[in-house]
Backbone as CSV, one residue per row, in Angstrom:
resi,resn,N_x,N_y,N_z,CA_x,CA_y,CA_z,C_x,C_y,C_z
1,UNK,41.428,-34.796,-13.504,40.175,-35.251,-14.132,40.120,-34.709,-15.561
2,UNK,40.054,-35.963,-16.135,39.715,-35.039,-18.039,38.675,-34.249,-18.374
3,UNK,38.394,-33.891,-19.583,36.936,-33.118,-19.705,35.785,-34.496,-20.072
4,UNK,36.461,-35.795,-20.545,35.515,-37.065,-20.623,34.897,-37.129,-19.515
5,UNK,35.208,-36.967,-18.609,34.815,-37.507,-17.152,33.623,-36.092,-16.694
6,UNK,34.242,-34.948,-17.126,33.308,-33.855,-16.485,31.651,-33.721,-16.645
7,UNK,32.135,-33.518,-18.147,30.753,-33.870,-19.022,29.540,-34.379,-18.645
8,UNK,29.217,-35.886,-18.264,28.885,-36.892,-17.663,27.997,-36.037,-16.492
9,UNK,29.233,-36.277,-15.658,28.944,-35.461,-14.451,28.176,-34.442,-14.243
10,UNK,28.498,-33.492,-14.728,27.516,-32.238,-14.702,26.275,-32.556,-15.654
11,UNK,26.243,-33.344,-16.143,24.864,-33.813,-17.039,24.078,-33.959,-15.894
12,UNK,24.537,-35.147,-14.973,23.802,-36.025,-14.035,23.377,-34.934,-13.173
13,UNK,24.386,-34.000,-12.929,23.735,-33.106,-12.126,22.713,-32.686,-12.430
14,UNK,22.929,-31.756,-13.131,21.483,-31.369,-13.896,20.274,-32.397,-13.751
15,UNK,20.200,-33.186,-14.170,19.543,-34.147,-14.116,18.920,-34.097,-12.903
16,UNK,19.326,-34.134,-11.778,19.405,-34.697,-10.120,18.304,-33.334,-10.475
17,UNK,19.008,-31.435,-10.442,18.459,-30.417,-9.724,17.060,-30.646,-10.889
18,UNK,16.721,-31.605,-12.168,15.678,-31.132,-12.932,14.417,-32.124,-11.832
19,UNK,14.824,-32.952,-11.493,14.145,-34.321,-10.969,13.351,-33.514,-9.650
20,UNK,14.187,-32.612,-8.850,14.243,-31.773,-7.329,12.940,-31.084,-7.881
21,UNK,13.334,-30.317,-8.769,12.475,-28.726,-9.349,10.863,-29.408,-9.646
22,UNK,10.543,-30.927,-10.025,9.767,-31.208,-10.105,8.934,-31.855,-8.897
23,UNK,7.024,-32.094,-9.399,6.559,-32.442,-8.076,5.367,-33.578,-9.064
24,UNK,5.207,-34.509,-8.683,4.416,-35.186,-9.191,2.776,-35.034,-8.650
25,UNK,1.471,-35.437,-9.481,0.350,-34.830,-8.885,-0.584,-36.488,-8.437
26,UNK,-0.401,-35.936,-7.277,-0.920,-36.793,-6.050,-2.501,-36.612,-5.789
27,UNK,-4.056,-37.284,-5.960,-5.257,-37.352,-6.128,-5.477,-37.790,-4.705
28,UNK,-6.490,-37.065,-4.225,-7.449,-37.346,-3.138,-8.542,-38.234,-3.490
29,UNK,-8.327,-39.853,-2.920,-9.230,-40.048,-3.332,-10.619,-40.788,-2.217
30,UNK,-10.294,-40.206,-1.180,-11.437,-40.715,0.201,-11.738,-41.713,0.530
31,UNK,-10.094,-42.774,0.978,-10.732,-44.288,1.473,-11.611,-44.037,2.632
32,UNK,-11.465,-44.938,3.580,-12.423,-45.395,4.366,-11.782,-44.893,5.896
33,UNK,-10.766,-44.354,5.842,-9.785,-43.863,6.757,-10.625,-42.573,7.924
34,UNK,-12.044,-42.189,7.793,-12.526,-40.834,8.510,-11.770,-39.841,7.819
35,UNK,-11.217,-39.441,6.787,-10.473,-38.220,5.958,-9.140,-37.903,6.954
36,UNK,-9.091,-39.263,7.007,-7.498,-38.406,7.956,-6.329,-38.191,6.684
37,UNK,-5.607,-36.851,6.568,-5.133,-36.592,5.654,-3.886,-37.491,5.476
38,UNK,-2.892,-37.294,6.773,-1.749,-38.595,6.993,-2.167,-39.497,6.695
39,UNK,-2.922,-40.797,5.561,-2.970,-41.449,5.543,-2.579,-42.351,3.746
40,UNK,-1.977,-43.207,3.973,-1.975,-43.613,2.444,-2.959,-44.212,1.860
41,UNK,-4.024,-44.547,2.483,-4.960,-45.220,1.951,-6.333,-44.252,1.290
42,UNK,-6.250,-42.916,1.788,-7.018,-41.931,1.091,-5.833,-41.101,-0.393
43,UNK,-5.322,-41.612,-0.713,-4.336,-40.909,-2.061,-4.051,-42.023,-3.295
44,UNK,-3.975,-41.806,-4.315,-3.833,-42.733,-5.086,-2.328,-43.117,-5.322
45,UNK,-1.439,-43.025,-4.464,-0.287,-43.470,-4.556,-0.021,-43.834,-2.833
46,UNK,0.299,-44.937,-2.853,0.285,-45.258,-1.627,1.653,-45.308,-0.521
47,UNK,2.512,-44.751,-1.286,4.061,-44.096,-0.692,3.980,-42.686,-0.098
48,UNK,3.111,-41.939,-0.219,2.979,-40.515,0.056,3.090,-39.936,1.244
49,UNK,2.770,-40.974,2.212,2.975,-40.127,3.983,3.866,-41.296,4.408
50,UNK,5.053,-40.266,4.909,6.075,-40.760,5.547,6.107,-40.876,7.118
51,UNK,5.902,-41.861,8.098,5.518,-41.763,9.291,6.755,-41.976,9.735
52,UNK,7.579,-41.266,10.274,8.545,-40.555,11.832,7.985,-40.767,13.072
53,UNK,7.613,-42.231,13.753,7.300,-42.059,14.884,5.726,-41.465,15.002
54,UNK,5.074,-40.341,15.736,4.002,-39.964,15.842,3.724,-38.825,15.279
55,UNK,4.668,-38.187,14.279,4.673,-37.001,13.451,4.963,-37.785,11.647
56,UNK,3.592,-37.996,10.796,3.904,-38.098,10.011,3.733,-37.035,8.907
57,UNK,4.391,-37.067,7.969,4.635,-36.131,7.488,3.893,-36.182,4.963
58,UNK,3.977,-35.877,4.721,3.764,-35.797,3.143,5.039,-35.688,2.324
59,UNK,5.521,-36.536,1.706,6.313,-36.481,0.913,5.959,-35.278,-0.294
60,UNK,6.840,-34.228,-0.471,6.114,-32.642,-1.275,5.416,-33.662,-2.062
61,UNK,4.458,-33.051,-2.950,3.638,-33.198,-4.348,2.778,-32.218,-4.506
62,UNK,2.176,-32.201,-5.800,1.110,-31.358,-6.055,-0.141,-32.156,-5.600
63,UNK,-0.443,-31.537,-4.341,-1.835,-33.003,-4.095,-3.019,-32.085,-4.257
64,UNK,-3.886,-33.215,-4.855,-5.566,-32.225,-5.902,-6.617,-33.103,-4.796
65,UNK,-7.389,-31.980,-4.242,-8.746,-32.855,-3.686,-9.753,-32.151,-4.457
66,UNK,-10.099,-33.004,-5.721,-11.207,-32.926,-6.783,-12.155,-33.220,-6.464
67,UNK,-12.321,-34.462,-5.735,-13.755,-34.984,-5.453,-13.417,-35.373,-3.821
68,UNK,-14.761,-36.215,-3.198,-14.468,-36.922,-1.831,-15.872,-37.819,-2.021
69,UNK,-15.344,-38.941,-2.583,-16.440,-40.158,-2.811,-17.421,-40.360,-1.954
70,UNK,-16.618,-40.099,-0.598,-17.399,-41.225,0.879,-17.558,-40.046,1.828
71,UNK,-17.623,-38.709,1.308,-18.027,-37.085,1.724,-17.729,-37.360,3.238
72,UNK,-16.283,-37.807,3.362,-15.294,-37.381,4.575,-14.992,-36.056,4.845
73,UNK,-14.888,-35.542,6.293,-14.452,-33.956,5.630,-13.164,-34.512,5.725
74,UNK,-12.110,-33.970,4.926,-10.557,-34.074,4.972,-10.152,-33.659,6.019
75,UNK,-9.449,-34.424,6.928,-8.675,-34.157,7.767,-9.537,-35.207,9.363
76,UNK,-10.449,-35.254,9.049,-11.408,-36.055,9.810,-11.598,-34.889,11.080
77,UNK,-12.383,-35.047,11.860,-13.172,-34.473,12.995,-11.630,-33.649,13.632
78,UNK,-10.845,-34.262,14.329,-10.141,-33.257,14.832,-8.737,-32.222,13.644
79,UNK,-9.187,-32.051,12.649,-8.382,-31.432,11.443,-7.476,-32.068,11.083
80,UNK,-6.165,-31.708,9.949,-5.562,-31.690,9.808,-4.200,-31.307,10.615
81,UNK,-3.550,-31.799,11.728,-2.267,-31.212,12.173,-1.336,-31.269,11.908
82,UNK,-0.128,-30.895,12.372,1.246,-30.882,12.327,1.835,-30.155,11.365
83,UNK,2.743,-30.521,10.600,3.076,-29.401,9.283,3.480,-30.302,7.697
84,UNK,3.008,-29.522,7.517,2.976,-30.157,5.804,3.966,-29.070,5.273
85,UNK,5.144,-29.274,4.965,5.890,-28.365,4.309,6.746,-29.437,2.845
86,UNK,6.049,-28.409,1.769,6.087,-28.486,0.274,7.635,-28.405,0.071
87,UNK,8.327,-27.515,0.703,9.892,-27.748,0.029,9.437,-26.777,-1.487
88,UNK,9.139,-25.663,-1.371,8.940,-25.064,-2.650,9.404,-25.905,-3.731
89,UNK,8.463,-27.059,-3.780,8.348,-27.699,-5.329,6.906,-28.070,-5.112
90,UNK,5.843,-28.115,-4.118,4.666,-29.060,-3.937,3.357,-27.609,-3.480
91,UNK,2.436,-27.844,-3.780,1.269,-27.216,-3.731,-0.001,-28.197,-3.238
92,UNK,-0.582,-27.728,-3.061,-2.283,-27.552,-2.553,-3.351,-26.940,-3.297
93,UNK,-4.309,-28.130,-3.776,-5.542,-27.352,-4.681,-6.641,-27.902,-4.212
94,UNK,-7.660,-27.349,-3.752,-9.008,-28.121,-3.268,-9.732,-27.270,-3.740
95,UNK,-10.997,-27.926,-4.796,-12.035,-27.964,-5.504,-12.751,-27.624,-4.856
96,UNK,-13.889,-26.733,-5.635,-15.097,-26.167,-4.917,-16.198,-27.732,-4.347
97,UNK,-16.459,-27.062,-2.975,-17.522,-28.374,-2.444,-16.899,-28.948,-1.284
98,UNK,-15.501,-29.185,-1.666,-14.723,-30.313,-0.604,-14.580,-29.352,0.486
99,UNK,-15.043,-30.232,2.018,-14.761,-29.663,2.971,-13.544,-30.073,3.848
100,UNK,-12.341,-28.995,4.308,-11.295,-29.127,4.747,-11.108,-28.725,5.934
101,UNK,-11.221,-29.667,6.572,-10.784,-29.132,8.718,-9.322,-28.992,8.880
102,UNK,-8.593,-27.672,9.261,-7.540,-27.210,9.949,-7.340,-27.171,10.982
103,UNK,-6.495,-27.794,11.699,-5.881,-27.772,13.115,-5.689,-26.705,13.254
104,UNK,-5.613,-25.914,14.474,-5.123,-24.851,14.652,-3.488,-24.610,14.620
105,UNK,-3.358,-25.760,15.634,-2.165,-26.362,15.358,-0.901,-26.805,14.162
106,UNK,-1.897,-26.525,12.868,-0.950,-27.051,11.613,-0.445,-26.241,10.994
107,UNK,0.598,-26.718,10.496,1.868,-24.830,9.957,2.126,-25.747,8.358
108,UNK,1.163,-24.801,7.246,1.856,-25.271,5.994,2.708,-24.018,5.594
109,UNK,4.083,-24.625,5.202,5.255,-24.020,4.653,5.860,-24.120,3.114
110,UNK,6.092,-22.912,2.530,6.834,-23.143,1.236,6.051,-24.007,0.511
111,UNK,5.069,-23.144,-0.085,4.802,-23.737,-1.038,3.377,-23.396,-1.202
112,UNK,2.067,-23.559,-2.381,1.310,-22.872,-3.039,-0.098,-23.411,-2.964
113,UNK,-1.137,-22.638,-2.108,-2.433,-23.612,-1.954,-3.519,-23.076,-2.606
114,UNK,-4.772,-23.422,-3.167,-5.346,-22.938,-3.542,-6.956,-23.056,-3.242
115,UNK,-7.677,-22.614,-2.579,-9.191,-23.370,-2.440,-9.983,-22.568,-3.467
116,UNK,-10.626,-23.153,-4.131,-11.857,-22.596,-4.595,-12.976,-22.635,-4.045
117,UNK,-12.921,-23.171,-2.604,-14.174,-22.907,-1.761,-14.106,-22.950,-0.522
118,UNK,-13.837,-21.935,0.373,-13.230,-22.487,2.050,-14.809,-22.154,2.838
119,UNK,-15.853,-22.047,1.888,-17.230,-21.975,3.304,-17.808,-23.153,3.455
120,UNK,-18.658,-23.183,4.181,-19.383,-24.143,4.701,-18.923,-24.452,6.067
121,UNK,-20.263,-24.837,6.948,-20.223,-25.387,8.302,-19.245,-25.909,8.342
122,UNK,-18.583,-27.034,7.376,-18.011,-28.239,7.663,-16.729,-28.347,7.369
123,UNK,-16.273,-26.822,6.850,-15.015,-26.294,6.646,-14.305,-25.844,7.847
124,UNK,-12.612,-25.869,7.915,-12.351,-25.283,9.458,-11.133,-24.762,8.938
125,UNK,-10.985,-23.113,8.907,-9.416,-22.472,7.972,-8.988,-21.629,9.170
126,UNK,-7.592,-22.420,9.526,-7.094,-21.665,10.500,-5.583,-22.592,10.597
127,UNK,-4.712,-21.986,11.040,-3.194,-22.447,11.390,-2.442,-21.945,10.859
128,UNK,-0.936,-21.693,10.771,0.084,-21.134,10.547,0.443,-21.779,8.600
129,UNK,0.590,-20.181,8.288,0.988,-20.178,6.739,2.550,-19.877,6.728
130,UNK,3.519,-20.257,6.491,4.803,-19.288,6.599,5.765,-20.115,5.232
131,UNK,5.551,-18.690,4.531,6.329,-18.757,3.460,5.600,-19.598,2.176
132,UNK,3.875,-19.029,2.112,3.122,-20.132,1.214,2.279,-18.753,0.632
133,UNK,1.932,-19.109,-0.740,0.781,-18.246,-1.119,-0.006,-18.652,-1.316
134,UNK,-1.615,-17.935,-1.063,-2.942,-18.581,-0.965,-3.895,-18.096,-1.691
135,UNK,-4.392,-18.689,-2.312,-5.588,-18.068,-3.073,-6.866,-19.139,-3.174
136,UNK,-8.250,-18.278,-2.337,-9.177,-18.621,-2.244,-9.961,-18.388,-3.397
137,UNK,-10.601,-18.783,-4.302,-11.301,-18.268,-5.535,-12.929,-17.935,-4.961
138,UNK,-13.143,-18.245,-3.979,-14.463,-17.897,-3.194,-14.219,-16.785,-2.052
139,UNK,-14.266,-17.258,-1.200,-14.237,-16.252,0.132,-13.064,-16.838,1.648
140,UNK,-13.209,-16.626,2.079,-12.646,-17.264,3.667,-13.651,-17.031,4.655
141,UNK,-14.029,-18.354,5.374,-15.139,-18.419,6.498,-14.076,-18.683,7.453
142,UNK,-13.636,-17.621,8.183,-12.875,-18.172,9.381,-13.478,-18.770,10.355
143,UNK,-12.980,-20.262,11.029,-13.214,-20.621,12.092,-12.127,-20.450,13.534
144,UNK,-11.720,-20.287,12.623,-10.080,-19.685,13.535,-9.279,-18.620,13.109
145,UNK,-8.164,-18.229,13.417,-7.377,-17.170,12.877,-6.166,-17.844,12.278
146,UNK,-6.040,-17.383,11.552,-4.708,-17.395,10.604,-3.484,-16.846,10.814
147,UNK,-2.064,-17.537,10.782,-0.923,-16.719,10.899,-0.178,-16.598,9.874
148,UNK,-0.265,-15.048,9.137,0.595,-15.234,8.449,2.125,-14.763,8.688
149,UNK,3.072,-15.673,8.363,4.430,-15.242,8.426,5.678,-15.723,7.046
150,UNK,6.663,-14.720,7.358,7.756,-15.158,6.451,7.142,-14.823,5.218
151,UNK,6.714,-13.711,4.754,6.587,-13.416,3.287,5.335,-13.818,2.637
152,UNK,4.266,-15.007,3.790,3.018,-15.194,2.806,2.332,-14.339,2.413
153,UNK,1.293,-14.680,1.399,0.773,-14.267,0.860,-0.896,-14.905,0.742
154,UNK,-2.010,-14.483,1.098,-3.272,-14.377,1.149,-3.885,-13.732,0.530
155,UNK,-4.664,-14.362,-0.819,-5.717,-13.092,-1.565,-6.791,-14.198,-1.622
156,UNK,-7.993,-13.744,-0.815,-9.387,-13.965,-0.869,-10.590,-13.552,-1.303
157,UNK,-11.581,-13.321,-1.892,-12.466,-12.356,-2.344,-12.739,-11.613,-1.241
158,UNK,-13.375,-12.528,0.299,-13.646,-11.512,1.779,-13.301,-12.488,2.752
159,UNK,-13.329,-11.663,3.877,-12.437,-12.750,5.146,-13.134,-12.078,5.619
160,UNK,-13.733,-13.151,6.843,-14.762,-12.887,7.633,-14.456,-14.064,8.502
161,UNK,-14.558,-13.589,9.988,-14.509,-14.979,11.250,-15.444,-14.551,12.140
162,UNK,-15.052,-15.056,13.387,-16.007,-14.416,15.044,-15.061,-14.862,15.945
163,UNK,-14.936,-13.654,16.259,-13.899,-13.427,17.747,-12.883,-13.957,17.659
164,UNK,-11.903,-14.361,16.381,-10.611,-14.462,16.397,-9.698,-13.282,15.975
165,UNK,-8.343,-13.722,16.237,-7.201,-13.058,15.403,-6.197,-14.038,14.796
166,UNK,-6.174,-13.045,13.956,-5.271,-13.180,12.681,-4.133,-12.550,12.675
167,UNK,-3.195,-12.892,12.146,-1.529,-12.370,12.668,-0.989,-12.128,11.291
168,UNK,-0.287,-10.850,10.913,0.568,-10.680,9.821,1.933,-10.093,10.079
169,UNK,2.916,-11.304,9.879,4.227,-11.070,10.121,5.305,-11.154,9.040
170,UNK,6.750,-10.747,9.605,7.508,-11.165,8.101,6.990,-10.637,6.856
171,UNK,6.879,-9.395,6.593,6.332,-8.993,5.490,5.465,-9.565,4.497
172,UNK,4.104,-10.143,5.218,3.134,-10.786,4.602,2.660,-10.119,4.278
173,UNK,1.275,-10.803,3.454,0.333,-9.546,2.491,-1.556,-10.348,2.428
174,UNK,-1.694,-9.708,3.443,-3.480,-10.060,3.158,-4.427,-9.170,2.387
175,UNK,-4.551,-9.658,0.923,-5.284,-9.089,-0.346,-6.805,-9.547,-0.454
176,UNK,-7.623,-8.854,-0.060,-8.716,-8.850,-0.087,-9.850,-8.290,-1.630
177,UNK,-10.108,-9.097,-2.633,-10.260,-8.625,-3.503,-11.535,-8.013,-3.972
178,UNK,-12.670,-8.524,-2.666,-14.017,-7.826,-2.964,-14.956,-7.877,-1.368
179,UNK,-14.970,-6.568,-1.207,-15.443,-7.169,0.383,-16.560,-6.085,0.460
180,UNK,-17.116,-6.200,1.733,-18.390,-5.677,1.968,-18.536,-4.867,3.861
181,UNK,-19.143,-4.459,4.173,-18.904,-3.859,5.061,-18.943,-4.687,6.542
182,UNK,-18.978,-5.959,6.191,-19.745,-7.104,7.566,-18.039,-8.104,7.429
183,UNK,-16.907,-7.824,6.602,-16.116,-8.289,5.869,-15.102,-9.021,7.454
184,UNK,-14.989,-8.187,8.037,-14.182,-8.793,9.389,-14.887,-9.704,10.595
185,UNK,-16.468,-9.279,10.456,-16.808,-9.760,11.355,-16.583,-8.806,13.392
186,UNK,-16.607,-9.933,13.535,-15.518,-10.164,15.235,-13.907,-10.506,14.815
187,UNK,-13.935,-10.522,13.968,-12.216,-11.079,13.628,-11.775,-9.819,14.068
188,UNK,-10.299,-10.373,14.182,-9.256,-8.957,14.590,-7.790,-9.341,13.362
189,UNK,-7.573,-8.523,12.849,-6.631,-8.812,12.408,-5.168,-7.818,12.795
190,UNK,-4.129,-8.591,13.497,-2.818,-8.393,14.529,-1.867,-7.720,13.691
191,UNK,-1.417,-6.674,13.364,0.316,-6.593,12.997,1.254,-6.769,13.737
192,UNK,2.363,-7.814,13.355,3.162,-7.685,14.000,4.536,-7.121,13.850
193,UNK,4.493,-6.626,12.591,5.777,-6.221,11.819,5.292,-4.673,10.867
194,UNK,6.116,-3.856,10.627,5.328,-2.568,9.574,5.387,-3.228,8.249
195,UNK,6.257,-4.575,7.853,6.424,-4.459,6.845,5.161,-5.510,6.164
196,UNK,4.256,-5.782,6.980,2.609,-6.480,6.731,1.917,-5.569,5.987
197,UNK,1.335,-6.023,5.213,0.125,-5.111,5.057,-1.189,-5.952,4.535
198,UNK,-2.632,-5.140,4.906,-3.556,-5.198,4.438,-3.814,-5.219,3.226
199,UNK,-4.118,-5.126,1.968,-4.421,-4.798,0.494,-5.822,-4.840,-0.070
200,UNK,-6.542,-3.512,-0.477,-7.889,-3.882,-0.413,-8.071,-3.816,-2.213
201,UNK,-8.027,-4.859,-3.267,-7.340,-4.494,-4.404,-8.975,-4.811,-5.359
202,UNK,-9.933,-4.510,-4.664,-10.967,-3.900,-5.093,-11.200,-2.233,-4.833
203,UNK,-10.898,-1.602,-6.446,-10.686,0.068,-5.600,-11.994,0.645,-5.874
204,UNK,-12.565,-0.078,-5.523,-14.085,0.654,-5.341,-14.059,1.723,-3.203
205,UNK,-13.351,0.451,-2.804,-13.188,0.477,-1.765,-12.069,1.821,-1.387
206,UNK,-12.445,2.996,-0.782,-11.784,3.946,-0.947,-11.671,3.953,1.041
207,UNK,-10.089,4.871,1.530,-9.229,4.914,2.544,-10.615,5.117,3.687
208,UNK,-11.329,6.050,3.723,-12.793,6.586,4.355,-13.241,4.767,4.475
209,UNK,-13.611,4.361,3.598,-14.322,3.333,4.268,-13.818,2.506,4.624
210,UNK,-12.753,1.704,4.381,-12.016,1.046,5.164,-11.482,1.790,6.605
211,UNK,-11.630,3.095,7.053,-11.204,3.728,8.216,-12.605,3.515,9.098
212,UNK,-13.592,3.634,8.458,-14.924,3.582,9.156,-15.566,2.703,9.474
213,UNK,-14.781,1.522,8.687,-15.737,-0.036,8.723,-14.992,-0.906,9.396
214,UNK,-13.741,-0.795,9.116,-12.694,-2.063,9.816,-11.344,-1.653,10.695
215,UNK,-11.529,-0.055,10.943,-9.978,0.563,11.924,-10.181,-0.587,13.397
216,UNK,-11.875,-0.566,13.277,-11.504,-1.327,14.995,-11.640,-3.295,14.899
217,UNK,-11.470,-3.303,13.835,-10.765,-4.793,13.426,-9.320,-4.813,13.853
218,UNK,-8.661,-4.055,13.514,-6.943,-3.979,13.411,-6.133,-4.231,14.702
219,UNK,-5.733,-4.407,15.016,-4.624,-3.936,16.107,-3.286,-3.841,15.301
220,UNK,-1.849,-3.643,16.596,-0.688,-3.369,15.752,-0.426,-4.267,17.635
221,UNK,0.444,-5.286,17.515,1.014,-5.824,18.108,0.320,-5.934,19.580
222,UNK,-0.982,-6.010,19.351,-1.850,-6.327,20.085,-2.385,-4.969,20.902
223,UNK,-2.317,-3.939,20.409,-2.607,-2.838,20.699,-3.839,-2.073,19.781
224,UNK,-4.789,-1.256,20.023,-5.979,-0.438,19.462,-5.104,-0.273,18.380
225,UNK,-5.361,-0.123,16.970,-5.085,0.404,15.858,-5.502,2.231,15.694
226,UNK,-4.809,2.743,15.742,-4.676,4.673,15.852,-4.425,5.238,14.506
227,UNK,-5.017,5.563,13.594,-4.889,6.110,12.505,-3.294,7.067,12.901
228,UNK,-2.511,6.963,11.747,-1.378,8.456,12.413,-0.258,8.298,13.333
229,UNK,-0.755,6.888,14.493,-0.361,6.568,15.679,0.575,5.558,15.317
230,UNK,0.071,4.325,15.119,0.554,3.039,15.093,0.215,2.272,13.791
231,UNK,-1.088,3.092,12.610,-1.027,2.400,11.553,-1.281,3.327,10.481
232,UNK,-1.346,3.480,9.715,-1.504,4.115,8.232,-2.583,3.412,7.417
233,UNK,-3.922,4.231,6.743,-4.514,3.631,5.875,-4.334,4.365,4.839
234,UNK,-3.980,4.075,2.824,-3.828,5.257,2.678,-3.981,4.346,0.891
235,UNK,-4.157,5.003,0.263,-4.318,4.781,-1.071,-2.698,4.530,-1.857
236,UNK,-2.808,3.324,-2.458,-0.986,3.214,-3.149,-1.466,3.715,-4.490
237,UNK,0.088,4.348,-4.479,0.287,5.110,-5.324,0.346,4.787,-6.753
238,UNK,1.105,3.439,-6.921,0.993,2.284,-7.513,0.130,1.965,-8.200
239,UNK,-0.877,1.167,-7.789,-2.095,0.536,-8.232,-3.294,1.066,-7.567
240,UNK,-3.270,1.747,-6.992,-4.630,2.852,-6.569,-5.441,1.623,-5.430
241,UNK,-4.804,0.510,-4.749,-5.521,-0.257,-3.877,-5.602,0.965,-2.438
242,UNK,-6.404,0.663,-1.873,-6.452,0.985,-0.406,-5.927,0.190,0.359
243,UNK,-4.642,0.432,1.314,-3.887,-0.389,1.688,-3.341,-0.153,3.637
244,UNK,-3.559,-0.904,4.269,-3.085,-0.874,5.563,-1.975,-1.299,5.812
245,UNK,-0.790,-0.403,6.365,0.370,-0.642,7.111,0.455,-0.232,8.577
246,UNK,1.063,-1.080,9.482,1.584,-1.031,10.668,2.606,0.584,10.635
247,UNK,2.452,1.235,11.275,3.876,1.717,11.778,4.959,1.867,12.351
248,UNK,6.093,1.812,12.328,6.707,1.433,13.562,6.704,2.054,15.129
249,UNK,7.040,2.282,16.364,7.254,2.587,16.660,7.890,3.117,17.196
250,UNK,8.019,4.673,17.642,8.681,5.604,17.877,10.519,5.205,17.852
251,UNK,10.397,4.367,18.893,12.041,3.922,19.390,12.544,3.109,18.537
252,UNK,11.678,2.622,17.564,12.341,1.783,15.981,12.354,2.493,14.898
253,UNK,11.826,3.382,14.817,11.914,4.774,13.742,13.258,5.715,14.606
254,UNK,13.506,5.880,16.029,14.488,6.250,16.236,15.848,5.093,16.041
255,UNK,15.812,4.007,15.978,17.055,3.613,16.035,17.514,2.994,14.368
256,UNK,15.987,3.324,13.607,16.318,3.271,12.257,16.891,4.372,11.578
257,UNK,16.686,5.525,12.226,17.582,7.067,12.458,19.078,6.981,12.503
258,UNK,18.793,6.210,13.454,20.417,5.961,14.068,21.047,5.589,12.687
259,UNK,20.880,4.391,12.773,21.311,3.365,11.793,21.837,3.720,10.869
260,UNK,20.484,4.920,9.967,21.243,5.569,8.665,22.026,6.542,9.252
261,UNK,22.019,7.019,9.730,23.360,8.564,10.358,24.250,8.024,10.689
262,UNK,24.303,6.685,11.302,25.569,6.276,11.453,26.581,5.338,9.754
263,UNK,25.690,4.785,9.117,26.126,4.622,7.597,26.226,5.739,6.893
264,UNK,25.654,6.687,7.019,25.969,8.307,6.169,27.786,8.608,6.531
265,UNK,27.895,8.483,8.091,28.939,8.792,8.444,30.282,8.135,7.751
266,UNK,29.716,6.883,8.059,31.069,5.741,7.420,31.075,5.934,5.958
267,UNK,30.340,6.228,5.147,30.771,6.213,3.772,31.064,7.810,3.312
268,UNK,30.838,8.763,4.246,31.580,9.809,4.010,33.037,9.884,4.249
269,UNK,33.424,9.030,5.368,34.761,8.413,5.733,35.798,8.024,4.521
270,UNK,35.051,7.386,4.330,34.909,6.298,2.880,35.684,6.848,1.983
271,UNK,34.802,8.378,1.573,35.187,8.767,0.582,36.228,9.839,0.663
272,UNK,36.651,9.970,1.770,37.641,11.101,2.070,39.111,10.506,1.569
């Protein structure tokens, strides 16, 4: 192959990965459909949901729900289900006002949502996040619990539900940026991993009151949360947030023991 021929080629490539990296912005605009989100007739591009049989799905985009003409809640009466996964190029932005029903059932993946308003009766925030970051510019009214996994990320002003749980796995991060002492509710929020944490990144909020107001919110893998025991509340060192971690337990702190004594060994080997 000459270098005439290469040229070309790797142009096009480029080309192809610039076309990928991008996401075009897709408008909510509330046909007549009951707010069912799978639908092409509520979006102003009418290619956007790809139907597979009885699982349809969203082609990624940046989709904006600015307004809702015909004050559908999105997703219609039984939520939004199944999974909407962005393909880290596509996001989620919903405008203060618009009300959004979540399946419990629905897992959004990879990729970036944003509400500026998740309260109201007529709102429903709950289902699996994995591998998405979230930012509420208002609050979170849980009607359900939330899972976070695979690295998400959650910062809300306060999270507040009744009688659910909430799950933080895969080294997720629930950032709470202004909360109050009524902030959990009945909610429970689950660790399932040490490498989760809480983040309380209003530092008004000092280790004492988060120990006094929300220790019996917590669990650690569905177990009482134990100061010392099974979780840590403790001021970072960092940025001075008040911050909750899981701990491991005992027999995973012993075989993380192991682990390094047995790599100490081999690279002393190593070096002999």
């Amino acid at each position: 192959m000459n270098l005439n021929i290469k040229i070309p080629l790797i142009f096009s490539a480029c080309l192809a990965c610039t076309s990928v990296a991008s996401a075009d912005t897709i408008t909510w605009t509330d046909g007549n459909d009951t707010g069912w989100f799978f639908q092409n007739g509520n979006w102003d591009v009418n290619d956007i949901v790809v139907k597979v049989g009885l699982n349809p799905s969203l082609v990624p985009h940046d989709l904006v729900i600015s307004s809702n003409p015909n004050n559908n809640i999105v997703g219609g009466n039984n939520g939004i289900q199944g999974t909407l996964d962005f393909q880290n190029v596509g996001s989620l932005n919903v405008s203060n006002g618009i009300h959004v029903k979540f399946a419990s059932t629905l897992t959004i993946k990879n990729g970036d949502v944003t509400f500026s308003n998740t309260t109201g009766t007529n709102s429903q925030l709950q289902g699996t996040f994995d591998n998405v970051d979230v930012i509420s510019d208002w609050g979170t009214n849980l009607i359900g619990g939330l899972n976070l996994i695979n690295g998400s990320t959650f910062s809300t002003t306060w999270f507040a539900g009744g009688n659910q749980v909430s799950t933080l796995d895969g080294g997720s991060t629930l950032t709470i940026r202004e909360d109050g002492t009524g902030t959990f509710n009945n909610n429970t929020v689950n660790f399932l991993d040490f490498d989760s944490t809480i983040v309380y990144s209003n530092t008004n909020r000092t280790v004492a009151e988060v120990t006094s107001q929300h220790l019996s919110r917590f669990t650690v893998d569905g177990e009482a949360a134990v100061v010392g025991d099974n979780v840590l509340i403790y001021t970072d060192s960092t940025t001075g947030f008040t911050t909750v971690q899981a701990i491991p337990e005992p027999q995973t702190l012993a075989l993380l023991g192991g682990l390094l004594a047995l790599t100490s060994v081999m690279l002393r080997r190593r070096t002999r």
